[in-house]
N, C-alpha and C positions, 0 to 999 in steps of 0.2 A: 504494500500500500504506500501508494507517496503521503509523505509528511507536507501539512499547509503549510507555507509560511508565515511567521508569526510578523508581527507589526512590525518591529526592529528589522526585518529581513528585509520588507518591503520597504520601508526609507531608506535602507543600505541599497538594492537593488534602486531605487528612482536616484538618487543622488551617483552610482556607480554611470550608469546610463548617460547624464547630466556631463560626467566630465569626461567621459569618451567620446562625446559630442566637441569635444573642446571648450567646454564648461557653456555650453548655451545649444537649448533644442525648444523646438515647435511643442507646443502643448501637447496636439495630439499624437505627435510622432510620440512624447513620452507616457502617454498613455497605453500606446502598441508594444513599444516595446520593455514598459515594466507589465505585460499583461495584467491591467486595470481594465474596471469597466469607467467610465466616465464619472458617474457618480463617489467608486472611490479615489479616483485619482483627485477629485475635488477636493474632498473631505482631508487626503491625505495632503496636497498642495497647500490647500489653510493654515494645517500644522504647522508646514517646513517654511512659511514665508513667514508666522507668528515667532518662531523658535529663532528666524534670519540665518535658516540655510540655504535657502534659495530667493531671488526676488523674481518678481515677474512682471515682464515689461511690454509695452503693447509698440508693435511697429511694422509697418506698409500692413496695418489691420489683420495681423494676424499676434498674437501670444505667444514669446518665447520664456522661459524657465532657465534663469543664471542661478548657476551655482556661487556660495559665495567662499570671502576663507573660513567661515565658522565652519560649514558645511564640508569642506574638503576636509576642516580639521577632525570633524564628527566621524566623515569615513576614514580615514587614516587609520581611527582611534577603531572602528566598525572592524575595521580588517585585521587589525592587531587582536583584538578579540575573538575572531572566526580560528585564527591562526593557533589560538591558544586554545581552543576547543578542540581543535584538529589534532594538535598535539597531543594531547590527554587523553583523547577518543571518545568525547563529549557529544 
C-alpha cells in the first residue's frame, strides 16, 4: 500500500518544485506538478505566503509563486531531516 503524504511532505514537495523552476513557476504549473487539486494547493499556498516562504506575484495576468530565502532555508532544513530518517531507517 502507498503511504499518503503527510503535510510537511507536501510543503517540502511544492517548495522543492518552486526552486527547480529557478525559484519562480506559474501557479498552475505548480499545482500539476506537486499533484494538488486546486483547492488544496490554495489552502496550502495561504500557508507558505502567511509563514513568507513563498510570495506570489501577478504579471502579463497570469500568477507566478517565488520562493523566498526563509523558504529555501525551511527546505535545506526539510532535506537535512528526510536525510536523517533515511539514515536511521525511519
Amino acid at each position: 500500500m502507498v503511504k499518503k503524504r503527510s503535510r510537511t511532505d507536501i510543503i517540502g514537495d511544492m517548495l522543492e518544485v518552486i526552486q527547480n523552476k529557478r525559484g519562480e513557476i506559474k501557479q498552475t504549473h505548480l499545482m500539476y506538478k506537486s499533484n494538488l487539486s486546486y483547492g488544496q494547493l490554495t489552502s496550502y499556498l495561504e500557508e507558505l505566503v502567511d509563514k513568507h516562504f513563498v510570495q506570489k506575484i501577478e504579471r502579463e495576468s497570469n500568477f507566478y509563486i517565488l520562493i523566498t530565502d526563509r523558504g529555501n532555508e525551511f527546505l535545506e532544513k526539510f532535506r537535512e531531516m528526510k536525510q536523517f530518517e533515511k539514515t536511521f531507517g525511519l
